[in-house]
N, C-alpha and C positions, 0 to 999 in steps of 0.2 A: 504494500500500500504506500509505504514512505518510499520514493527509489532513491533518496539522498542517505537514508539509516545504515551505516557500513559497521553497524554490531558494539560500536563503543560507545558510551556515553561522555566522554573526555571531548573537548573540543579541539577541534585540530589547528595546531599552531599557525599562526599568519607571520609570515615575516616579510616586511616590507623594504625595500632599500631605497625607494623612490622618494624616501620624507613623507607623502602624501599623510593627510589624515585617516584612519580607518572607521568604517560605520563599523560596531563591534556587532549592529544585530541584522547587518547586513547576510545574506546567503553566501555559506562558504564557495570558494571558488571553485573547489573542485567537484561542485554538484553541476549537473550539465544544465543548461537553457535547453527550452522546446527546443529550437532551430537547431542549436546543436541534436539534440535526440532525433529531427527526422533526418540529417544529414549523416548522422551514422546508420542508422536502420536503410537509410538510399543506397550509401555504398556498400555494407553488408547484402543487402536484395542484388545490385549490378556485381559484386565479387562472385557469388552463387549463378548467379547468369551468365558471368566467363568458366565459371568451371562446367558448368552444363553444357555450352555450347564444346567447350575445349573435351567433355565424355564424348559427346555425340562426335568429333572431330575423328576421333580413336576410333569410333565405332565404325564410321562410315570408311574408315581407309583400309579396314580390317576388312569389311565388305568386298572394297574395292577390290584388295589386292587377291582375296579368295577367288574370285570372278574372273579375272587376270589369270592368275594361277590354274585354273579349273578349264578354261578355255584354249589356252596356251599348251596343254597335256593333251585336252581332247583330238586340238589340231595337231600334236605331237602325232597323236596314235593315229587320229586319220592317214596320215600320210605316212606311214610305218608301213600300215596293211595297203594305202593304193600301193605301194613297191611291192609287197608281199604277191599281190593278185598281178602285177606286171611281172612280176619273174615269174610266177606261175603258168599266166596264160602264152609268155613269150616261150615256154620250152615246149607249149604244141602246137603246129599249125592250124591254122579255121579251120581247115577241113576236115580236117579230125575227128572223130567221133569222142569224145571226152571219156572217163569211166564214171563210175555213178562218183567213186568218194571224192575224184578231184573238181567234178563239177559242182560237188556240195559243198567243197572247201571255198571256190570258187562264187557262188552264189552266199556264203555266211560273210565272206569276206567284202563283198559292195554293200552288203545290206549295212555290215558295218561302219562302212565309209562315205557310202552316197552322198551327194551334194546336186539336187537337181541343177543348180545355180554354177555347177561345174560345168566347163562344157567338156573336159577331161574326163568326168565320171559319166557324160552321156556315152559317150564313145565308148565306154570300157560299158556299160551295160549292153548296147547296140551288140559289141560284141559275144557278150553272152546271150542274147535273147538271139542275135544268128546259129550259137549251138544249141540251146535249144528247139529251136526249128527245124534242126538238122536231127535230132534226137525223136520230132515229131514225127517227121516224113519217114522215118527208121520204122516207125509203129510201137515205137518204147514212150509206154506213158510214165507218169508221175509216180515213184512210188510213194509210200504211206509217208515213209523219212522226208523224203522232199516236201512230198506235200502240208506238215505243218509252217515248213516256213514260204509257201507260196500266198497266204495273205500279205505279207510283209513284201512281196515281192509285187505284187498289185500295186497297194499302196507305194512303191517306188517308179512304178508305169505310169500312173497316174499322175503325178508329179512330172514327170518328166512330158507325160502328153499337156501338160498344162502349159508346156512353152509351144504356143502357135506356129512359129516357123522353124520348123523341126523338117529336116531331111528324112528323118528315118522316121517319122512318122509309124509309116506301114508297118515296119517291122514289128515296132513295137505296138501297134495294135492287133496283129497277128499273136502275138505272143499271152497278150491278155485275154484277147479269144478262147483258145488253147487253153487256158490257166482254168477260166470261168466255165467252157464247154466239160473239163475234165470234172473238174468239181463245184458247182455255184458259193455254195460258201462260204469259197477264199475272197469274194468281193463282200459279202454281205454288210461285213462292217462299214464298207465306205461305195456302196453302190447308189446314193444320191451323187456324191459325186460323180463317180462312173456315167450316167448318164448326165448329170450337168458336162464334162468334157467333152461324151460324144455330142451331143449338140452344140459346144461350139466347136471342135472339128467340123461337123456336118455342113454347118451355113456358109463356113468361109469359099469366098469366092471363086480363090484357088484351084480348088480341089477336082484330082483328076475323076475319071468315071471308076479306075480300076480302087483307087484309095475310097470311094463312096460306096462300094462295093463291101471290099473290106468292113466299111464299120457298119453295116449294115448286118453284117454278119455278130460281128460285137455285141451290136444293138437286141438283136436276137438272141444271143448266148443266155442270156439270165432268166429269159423267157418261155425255155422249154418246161412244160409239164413232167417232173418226176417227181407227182408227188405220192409216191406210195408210203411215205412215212410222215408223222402230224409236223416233223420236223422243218421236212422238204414243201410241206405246205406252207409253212410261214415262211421259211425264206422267199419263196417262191410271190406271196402274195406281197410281201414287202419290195421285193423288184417291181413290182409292178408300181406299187403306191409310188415310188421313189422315180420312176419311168413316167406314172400322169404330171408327177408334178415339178418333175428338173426336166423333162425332154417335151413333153407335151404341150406345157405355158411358154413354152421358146416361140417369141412373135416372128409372124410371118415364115414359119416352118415351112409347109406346103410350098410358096413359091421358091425359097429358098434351094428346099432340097429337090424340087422337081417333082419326078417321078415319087410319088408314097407308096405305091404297091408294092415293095417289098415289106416297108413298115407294118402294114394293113397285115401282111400274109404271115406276120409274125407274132403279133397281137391276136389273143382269146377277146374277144369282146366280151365273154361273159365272166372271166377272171378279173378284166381290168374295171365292170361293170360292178362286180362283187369288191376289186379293193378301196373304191370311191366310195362304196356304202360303209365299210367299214367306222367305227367311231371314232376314233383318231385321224379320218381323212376326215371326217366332215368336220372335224374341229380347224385342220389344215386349211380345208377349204375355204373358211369361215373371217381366216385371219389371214386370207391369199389378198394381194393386191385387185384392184378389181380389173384392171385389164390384163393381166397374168389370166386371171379365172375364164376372161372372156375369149383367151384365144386356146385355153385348156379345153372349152367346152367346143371351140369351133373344130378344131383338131378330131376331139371324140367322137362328133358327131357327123364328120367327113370318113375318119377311118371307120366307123360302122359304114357309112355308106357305099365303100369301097368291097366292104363285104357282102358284093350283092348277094350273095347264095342263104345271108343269114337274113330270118324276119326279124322284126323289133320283138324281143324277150321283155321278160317283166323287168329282168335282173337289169336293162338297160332304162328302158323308162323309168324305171325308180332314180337311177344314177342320173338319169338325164334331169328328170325334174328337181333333183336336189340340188343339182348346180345353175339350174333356168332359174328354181324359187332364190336363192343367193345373188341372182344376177340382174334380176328382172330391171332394178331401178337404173341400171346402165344402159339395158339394149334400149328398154322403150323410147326414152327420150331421143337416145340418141340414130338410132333406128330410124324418127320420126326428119329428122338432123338429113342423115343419109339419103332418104327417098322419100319424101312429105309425102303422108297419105295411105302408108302401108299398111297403118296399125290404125286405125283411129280411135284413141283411146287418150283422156282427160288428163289432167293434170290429177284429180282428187281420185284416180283410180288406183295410181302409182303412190299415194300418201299426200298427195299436196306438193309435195317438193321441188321447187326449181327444176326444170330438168336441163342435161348438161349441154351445153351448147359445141361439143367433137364431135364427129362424125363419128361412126363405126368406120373400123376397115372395110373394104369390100371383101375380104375372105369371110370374115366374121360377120358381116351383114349376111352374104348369099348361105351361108350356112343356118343362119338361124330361120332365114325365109323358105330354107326347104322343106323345114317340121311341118310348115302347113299345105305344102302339095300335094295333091293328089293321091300318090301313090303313100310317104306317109300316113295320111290318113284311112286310106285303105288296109294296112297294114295292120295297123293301131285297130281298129273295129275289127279286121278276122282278129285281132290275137284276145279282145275281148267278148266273143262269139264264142271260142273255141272252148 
């Protein structure tokens, strides 16, 4: 309570040498003034804030140099094993047929090292995925041993197809074929991406008929039916989700890639019909951008009609209306935008809302206008007759 009481009651001597008079009931001197008490309490608080910052100081270079240190080893060992797999792969010729253990020493070893961003590690992959190929054409599949680490080998294709102007393209989407045809899978982890890559392979302008070909094939790989086990059904049904909604919302697809009837002939319309209805797409669906959604639903509703041999199934009309009900406040206005008059349908029938002043595409316009042709409509009454 007293901060002047230092435990004696003696008074503490004053000695003066100045002459001065002394007030005897004056406050001794060596009791502090406020201003002195906040000016020590200031720089005690700033002494405490140079040591804190001066902890933190320590801490962060400790960080630093860990990071430094940790990076510097990594990039050590990288380049340790790329000389490892270059003295390896230099004592056999390409043409070679490899034996299983040096090709697996061979394949542990980039997986180790890769750097899509290399252009040194593209080339040393190119040249494994050439023995492999050669290993294909042989009729020697994958065994069991290879095959756990051919997911990781996906994921290093795929990476490396993510660089657009790639030479070897082909090869390496040959290889990935192969990898997915042998076993689905080995993509399943990362098969959104898989088809987001092939679709932008696909649209680039580039591209020859033989390389459209090729991924065409790819694009196909994930999409065969085996499902005799509940396992191979979900993989299976999850390609497909991951196929409507990274390859399918790719705008202006159709003109793009040309010809669709390979696409069409590889697509179950009532697998791809079954994974849209699923609960998890229709939440996807829900929180899809709205022109993504609308050239997803023009897509689906062009590659059914490429299937001429199939009627409309429920399993599609249900998939259809779920993404039409999701969609409707876009086509109509905009629809009306495209070709005044086609719909004649209100403002207060659509909710009242503004409607938007863009045009539809014409891909996406003529598809939504063909649900009410004729022959749709015939369709639609036999399948609710029957």
């Amino acid at each position: 309570m007293f901060q002047s009481f230092s435990g004696s009651s003696r008074r503490t001597r004053q000695v003066n040498l100045s002459g001065q008079d002394i007030n005897p009931f004056e406050a001794s001197s060596w009791a502090p003034t406020a201003s002195g008490t906040q000016k020590t309490l200031a720089a005690a608080q700033h002494e405490r804030h140079l040591r804190q910052l001066e902890r933190e100081r320590l801490v962060a270079s400790k960080n630093i140099q860990r990071t430094w240190r940790g990076h510097r080893v990594r990039k050590d060992v990288a380049n340790s094993r790329r000389q490892a797999w270059d003295l390896l792969d230099n004592q056999h010729p390409q043409e070679e047929d490899l034996a299983e253990p040096v090709l697996m020493e061979e394949l542990n070893l980039l997986l180790a090292f890769f750097n899509y961003k290399n252009p040194e590690d593209i080339s040393r992959l190119v040249r494994l995925c050439q023995r492999l190929l050669q290993r294909s054409r042989a009729g020697q599949a994958f065994d069991a041993n290879m095959g756990r680490r051919l997911p990781f080998l996906v994921a290093v294709l795929l990476d490396a197809l993510s660089l657009q102007s790639q030479p070897s393209t082909d090869i390496l989407v040959q290889v990935l074929t192969c990898i997915v045809k042998w076993n689905p899978s080995t993509a399943n982890k990362a098969i959104t991406r898989y088809y987001t890559i092939l679709s932008d392979l696909l649209i680039r302008s580039d591209l020859s008929s033989q390389s459209k070909s090729k991924i065409f094939e790819a694009f196909a790989a994930p999409l065969v039916d085996r499902s005799d086990t509940g396992d191979k059904q979900r993989i299976l049904h999850d390609s497909y989700v991951s196929m409507a909604f990274s390859f399918l919302s790719t705008p202006d697809l159709a003109s793009r890639v040309g010809d669709m009837k390979p696409l069409a002939e590889a697509i179950d319309i009532d697998i791809l019909s079954q994974a849209i209805l699923r609960d998890d797409s229709k939440a996807v669906l829900g929180d899809m951008n709205p022109e993504s959604r609308l050239w997803l639903l023009s897509h689906f509703i062009y590659l059914h009609n490429l299937c001429s041999t199939q009627r409309q199934k429920p399993g599609y009309i249900r998939a259809l209306s779920t993404i039409l009900s999701l969609s409707a406040n876009d086509i109509f206005g905009r629809i009306e935008v495209s070709q005044p008059g086609v719909l004649d349908i209100s403002d207060e029938e659509v909710g009242g809302s503004e409607l938007p002043g863009q045009a539809l595409p014409e891909f996406i316009r003529s598809q939504v206008i063909s649900l009410v042709n004729k022959q749709s409509i015939t369709d639609l009454l036999a399948k609710f007759d029957s």
